[in-house]
DRENPAZA-96183 format. One record per residue (C-alpha): residue in three letters; residue number from 1; chain; x, y, z. Coordinates in steps of 0.25 Angstrom, whole numbers, m for minus. Layout:
BEGIN
<site resn="ala" resi="NUM" chain="A" u="X" v="Y" w="Z"/>
...
This chain:
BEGIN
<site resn="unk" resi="1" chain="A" u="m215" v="24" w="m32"/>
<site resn="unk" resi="2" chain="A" u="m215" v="40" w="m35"/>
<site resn="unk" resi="3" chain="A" u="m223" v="42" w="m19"/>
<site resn="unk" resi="4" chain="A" u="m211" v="32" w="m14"/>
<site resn="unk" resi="5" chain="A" u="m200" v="40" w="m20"/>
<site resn="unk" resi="6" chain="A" u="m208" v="53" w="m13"/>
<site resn="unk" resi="7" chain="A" u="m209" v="47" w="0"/>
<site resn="unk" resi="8" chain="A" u="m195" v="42" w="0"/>
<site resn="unk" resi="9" chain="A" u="m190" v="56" w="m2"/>
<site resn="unk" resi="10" chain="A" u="m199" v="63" w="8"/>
<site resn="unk" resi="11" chain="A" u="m192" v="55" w="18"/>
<site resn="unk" resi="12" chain="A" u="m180" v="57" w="13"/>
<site resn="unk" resi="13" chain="A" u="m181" v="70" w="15"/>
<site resn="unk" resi="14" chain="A" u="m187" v="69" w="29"/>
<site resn="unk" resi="15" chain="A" u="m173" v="59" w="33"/>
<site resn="unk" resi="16" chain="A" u="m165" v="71" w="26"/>
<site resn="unk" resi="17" chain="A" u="m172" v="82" w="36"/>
<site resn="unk" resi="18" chain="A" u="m170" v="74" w="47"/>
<site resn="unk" resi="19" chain="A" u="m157" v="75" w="48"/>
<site resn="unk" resi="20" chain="A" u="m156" v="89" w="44"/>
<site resn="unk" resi="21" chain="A" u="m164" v="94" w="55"/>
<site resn="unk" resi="22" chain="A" u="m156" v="85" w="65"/>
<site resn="unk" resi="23" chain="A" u="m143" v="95" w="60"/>
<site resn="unk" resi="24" chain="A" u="m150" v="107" w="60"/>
<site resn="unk" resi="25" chain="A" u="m154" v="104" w="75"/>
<site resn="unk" resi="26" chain="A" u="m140" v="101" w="77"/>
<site resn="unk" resi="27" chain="A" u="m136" v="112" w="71"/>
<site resn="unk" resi="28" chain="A" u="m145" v="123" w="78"/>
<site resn="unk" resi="29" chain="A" u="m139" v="115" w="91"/>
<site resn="unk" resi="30" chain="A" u="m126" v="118" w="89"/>
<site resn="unk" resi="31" chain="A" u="m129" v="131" w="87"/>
<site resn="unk" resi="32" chain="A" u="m136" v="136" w="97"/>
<site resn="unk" resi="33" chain="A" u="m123" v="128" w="106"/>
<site resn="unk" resi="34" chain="A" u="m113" v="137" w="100"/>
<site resn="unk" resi="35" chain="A" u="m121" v="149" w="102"/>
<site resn="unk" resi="36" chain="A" u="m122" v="148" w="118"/>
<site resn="unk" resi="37" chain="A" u="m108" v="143" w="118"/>
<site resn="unk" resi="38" chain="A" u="m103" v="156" w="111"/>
<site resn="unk" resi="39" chain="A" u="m114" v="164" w="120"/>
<site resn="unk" resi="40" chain="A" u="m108" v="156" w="133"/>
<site resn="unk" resi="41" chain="A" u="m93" v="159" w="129"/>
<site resn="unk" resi="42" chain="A" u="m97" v="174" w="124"/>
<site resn="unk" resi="43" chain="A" u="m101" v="174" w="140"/>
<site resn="unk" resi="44" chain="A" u="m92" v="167" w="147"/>
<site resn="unk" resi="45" chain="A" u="m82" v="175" w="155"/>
<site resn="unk" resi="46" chain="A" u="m71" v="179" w="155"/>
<site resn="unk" resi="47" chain="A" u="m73" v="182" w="140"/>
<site resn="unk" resi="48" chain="A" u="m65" v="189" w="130"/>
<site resn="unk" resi="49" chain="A" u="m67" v="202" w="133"/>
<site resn="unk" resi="50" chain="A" u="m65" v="200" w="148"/>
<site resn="unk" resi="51" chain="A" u="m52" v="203" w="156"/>
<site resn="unk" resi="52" chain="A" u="m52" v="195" w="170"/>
<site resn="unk" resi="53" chain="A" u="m41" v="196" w="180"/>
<site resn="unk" resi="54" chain="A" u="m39" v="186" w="193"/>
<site resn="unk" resi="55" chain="A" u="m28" v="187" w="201"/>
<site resn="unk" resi="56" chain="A" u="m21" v="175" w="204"/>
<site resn="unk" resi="57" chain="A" u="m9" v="169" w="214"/>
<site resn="unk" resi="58" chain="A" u="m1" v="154" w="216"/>
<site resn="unk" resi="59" chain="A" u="0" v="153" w="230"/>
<site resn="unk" resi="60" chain="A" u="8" v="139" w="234"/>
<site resn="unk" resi="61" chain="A" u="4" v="136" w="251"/>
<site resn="unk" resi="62" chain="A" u="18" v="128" w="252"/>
<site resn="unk" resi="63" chain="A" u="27" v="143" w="249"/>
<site resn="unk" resi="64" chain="A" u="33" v="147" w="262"/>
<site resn="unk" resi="65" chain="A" u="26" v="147" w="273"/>
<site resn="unk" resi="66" chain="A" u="10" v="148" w="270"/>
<site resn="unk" resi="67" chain="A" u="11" v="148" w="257"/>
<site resn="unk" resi="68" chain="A" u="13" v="160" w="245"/>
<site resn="unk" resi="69" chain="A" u="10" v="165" w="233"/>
<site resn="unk" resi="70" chain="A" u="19" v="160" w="222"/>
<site resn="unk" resi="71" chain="A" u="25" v="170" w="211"/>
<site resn="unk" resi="72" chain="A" u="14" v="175" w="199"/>
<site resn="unk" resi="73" chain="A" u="15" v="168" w="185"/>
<site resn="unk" resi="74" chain="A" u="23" v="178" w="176"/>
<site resn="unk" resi="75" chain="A" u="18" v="170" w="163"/>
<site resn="unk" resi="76" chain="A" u="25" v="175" w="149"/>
<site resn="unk" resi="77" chain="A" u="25" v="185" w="141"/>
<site resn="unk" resi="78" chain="A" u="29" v="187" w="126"/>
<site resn="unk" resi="79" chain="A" u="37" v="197" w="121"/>
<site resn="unk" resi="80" chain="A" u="29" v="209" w="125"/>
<site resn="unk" resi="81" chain="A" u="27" v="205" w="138"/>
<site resn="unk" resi="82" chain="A" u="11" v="200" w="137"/>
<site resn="unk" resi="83" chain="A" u="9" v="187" w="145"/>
<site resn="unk" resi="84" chain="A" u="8" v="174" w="137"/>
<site resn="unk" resi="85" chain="A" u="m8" v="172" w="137"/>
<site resn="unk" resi="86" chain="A" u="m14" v="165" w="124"/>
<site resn="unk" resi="87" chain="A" u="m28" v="165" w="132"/>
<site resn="unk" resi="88" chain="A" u="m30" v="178" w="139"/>
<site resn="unk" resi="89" chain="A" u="m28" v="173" w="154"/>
<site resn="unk" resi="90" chain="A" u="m14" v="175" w="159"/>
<site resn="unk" resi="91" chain="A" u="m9" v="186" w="169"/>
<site resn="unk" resi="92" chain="A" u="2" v="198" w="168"/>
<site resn="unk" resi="93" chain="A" u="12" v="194" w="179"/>
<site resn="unk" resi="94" chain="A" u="2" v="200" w="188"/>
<site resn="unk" resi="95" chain="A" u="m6" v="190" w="198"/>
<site resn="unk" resi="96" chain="A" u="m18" v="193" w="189"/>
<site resn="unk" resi="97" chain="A" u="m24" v="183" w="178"/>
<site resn="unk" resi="98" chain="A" u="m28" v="191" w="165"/>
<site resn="unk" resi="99" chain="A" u="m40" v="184" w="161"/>
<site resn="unk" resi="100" chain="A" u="m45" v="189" w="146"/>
<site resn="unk" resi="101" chain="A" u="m46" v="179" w="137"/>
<site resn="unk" resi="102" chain="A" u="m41" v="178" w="124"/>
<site resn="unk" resi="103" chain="A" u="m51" v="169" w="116"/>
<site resn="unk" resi="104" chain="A" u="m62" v="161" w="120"/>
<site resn="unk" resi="105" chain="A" u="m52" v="152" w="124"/>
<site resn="unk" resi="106" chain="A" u="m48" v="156" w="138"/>
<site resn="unk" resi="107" chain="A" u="m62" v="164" w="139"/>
<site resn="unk" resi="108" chain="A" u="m75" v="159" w="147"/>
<site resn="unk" resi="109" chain="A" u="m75" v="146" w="154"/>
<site resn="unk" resi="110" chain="A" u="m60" v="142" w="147"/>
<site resn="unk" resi="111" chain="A" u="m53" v="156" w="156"/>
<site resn="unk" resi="112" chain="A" u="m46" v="146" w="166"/>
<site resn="unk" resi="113" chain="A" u="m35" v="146" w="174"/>
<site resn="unk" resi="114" chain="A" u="m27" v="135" w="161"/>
<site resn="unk" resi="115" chain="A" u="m27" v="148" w="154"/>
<site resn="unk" resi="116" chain="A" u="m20" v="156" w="164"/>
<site resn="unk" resi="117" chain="A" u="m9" v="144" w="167"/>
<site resn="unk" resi="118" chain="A" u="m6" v="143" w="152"/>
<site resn="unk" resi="119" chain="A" u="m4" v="156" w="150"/>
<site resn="unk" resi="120" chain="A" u="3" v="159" w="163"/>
<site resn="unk" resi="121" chain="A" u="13" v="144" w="160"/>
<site resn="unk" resi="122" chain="A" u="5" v="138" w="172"/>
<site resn="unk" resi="123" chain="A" u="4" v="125" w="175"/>
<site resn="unk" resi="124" chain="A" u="m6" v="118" w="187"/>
<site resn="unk" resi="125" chain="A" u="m11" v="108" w="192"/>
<site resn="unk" resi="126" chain="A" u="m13" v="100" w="205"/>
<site resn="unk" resi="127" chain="A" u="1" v="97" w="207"/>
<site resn="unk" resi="128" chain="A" u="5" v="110" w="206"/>
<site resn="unk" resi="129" chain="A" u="7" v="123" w="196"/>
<site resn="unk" resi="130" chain="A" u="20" v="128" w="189"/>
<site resn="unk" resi="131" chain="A" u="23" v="141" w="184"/>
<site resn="unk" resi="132" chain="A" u="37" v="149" w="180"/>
<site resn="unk" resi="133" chain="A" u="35" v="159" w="191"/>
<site resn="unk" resi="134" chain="A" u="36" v="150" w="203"/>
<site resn="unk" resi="135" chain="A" u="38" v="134" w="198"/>
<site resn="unk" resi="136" chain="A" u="30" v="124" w="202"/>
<site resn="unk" resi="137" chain="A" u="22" v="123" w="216"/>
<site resn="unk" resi="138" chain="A" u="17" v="107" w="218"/>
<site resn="unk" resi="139" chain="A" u="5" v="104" w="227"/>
<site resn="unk" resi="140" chain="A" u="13" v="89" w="226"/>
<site resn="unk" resi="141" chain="A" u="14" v="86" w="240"/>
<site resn="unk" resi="142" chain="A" u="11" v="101" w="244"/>
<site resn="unk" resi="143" chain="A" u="7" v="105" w="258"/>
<site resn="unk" resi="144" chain="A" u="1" v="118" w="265"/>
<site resn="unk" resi="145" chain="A" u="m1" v="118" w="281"/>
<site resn="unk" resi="146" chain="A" u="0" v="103" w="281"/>
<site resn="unk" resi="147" chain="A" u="m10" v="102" w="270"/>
<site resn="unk" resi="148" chain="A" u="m11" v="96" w="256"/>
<site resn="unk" resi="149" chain="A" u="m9" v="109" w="246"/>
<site resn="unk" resi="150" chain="A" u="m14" v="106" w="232"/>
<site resn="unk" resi="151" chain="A" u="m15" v="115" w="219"/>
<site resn="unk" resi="152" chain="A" u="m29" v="125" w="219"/>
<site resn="unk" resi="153" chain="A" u="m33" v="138" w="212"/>
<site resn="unk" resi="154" chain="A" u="m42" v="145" w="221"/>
<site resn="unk" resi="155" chain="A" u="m51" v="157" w="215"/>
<site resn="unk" resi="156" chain="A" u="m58" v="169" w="220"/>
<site resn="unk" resi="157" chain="A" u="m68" v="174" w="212"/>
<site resn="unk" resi="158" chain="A" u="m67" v="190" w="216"/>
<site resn="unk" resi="159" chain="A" u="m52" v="191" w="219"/>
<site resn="unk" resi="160" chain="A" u="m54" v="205" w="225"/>
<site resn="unk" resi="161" chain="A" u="m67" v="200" w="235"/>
<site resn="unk" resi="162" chain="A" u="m60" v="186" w="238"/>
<site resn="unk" resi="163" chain="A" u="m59" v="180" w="251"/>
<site resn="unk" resi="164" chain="A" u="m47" v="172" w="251"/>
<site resn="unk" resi="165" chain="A" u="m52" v="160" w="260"/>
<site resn="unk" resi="166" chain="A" u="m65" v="159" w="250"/>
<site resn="unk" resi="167" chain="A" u="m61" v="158" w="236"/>
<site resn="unk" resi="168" chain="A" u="m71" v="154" w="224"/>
<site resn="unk" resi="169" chain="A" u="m65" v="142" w="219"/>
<site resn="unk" resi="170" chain="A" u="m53" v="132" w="223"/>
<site resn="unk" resi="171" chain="A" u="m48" v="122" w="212"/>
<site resn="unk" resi="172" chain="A" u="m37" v="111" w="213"/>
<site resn="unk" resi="173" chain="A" u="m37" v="102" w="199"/>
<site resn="unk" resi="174" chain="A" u="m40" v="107" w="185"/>
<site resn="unk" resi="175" chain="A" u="m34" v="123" w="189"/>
<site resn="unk" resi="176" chain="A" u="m35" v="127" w="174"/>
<site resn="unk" resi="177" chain="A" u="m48" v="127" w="174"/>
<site resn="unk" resi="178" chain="A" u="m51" v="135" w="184"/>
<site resn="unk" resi="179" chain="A" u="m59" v="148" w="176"/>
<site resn="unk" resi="180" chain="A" u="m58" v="162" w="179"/>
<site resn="unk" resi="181" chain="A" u="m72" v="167" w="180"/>
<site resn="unk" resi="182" chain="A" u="m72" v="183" w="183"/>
<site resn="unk" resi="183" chain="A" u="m62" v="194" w="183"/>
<site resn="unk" resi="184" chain="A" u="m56" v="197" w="197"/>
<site resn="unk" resi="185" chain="A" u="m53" v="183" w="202"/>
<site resn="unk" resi="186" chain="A" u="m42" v="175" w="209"/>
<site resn="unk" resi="187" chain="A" u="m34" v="164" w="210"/>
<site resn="unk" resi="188" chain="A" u="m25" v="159" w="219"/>
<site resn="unk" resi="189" chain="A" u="m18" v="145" w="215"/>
<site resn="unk" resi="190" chain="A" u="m13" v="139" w="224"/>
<site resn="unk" resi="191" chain="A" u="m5" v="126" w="231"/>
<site resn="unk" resi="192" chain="A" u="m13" v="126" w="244"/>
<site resn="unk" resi="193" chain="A" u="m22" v="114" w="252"/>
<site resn="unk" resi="194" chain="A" u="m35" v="114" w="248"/>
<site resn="unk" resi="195" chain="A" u="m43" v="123" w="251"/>
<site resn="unk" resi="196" chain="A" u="m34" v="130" w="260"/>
<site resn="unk" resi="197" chain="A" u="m31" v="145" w="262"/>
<site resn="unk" resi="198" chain="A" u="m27" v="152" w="247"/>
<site resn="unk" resi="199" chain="A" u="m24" v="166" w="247"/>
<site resn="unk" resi="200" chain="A" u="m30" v="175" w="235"/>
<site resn="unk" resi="201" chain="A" u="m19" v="178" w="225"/>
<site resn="unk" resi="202" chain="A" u="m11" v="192" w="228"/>
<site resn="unk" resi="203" chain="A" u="m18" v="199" w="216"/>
<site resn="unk" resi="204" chain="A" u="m31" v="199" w="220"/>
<site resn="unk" resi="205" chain="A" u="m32" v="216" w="221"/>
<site resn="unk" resi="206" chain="A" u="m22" v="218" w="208"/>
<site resn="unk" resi="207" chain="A" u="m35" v="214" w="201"/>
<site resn="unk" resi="208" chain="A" u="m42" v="228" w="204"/>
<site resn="unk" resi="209" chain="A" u="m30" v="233" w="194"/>
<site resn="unk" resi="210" chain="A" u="m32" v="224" w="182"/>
<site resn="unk" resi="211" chain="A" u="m49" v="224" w="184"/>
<site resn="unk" resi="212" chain="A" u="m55" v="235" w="191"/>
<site resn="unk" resi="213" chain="A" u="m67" v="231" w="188"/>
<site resn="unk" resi="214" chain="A" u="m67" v="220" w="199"/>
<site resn="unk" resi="215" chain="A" u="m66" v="233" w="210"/>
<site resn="unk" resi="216" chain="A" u="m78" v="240" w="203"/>
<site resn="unk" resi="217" chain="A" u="m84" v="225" w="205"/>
<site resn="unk" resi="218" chain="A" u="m83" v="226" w="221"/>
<site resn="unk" resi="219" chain="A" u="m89" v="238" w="223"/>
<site resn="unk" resi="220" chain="A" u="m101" v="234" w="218"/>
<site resn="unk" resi="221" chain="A" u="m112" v="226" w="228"/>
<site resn="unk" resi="222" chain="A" u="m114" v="213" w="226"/>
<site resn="unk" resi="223" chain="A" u="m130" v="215" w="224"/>
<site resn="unk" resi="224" chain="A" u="m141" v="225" w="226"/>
<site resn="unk" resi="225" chain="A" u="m138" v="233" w="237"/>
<site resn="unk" resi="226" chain="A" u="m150" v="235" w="246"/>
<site resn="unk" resi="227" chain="A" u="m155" v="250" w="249"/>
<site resn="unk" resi="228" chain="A" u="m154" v="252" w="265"/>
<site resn="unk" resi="229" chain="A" u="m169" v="257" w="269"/>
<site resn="unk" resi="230" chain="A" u="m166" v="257" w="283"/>
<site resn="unk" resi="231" chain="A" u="m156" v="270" w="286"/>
<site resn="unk" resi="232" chain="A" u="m153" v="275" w="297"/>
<site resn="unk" resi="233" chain="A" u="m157" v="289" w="301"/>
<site resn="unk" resi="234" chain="A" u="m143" v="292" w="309"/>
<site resn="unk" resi="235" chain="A" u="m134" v="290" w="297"/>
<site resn="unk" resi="236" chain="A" u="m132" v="303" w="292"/>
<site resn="unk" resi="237" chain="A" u="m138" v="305" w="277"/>
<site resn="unk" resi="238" chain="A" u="m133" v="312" w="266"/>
<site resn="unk" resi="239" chain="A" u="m134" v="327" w="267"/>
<site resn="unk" resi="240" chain="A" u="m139" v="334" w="256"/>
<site resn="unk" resi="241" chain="A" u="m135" v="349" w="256"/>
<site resn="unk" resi="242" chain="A" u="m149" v="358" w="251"/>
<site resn="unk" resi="243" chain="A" u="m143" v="367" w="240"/>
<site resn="unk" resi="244" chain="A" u="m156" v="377" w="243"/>
């Protein structure tokens, strides 16, 4: 009876350690998810200590006679005159998004155009977008040169290099998510057909004054430069004065 008890117990104990170890491995797991995920957010861009700026326009094909660009969102402002912007991403009056997030909130994968409407009092969707500055422009029933106009943001991803007829990226449904990706971008939103002719948003160059960095950027080749072995004996050389 006493080696009944015994073994009784013994396998108690294994049934107890089981179960334990199941919770550990669980455990462990868990961690290891929470540390790449921390190390994946630390990464992501544009981060906390990043400050981005794209330049941005609202161009409506059916304003006069080819289309034009409609008046920039103005936003509020509190009593001292800062913008509203309880995420970081917002813009001064200026045609120029400010992109530096506040809190992992508006940081990373989650820097999306919804952050810039809310702050800017934007709404837009596929029937159209409203804003203070100019009212509402509805693609309901809109036409451009005989064709279907429908709501799109288009972006270029170097606003400084980019060739208006070949821009990065056209969306036409689910405009708030659209991310910003890299400093020195644009964005031109816009009632126009579908995949017609959108011009770059009339900013583009005012971003050399709020990021000089993007200049410095563009002098820089694109790859090693290659040595030219080959030269040619008529090109005059470099003349080198003998001081003796």
């Amino acid at each position: 009876m006493a080696r009944a008890a015994s073994m009784g117990g013994a396998g108690q104990r294994r049934m107890i350690g089981f179960p334990a170890v199941v919770v550990l491995i669980i455990l462990i797991g868990i961690g290891v998810v929470a540390v790449a995920r921390t190390q994946r957010d630390a990464e992501a861009r544009p981060g906390l200590s990043d400050h981005w700026h794209s330049a941005y326009g609202v161009w409506d094909c059916t304003d006069g006679e080819g289309g034009d660009f409609q008046p920039i969102f103005e936003g509020r402002q509190n009593s001292q005159g800062y913008p509203y912007d309880p995420e970081g991403i917002h813009s001064h009056s200026d045609g120029i998004i400010h992109i530096h997030p506040f809190t992992a909130n508006a940081a990373g994968e989650d820097a999306t155009m919804a952050k810039f409407f809310e702050s800017m009092f934007v709404t837009m969707d596929q029937n159209g977008i409203t804003a203070a500055e100019f009212g509402v422009i509805s693609a309901v029933g809109a036409e451009c040169d005989g064709q279907p106009a429908v709501m799109q943001i288009v972006r270029w991803s170097n606003a400084l290099t980019a060739d208006p007829n070949q821009p990065d990226e056209r969306v036409y449904e689910d405009f708030g998510d659209m991310r910003f990706k890299n400093d020195g971008e644009a964005f031109t939103i816009a009632l126009a057909p579908r995949d017609g002719a959108v011009p770059l948003p009339l900013t583009v160059n005012d971003l050399v004054l709020v990021s000089p960095a993007l200049v410095a950027d563009l002098s820089q080749p694109e790859g090693p430069v290659p040595f030219e072995e080959d030269i040619d004996e008529d090109i005059p050389g470099v003349r080198v004065e003998d001081d003796g």
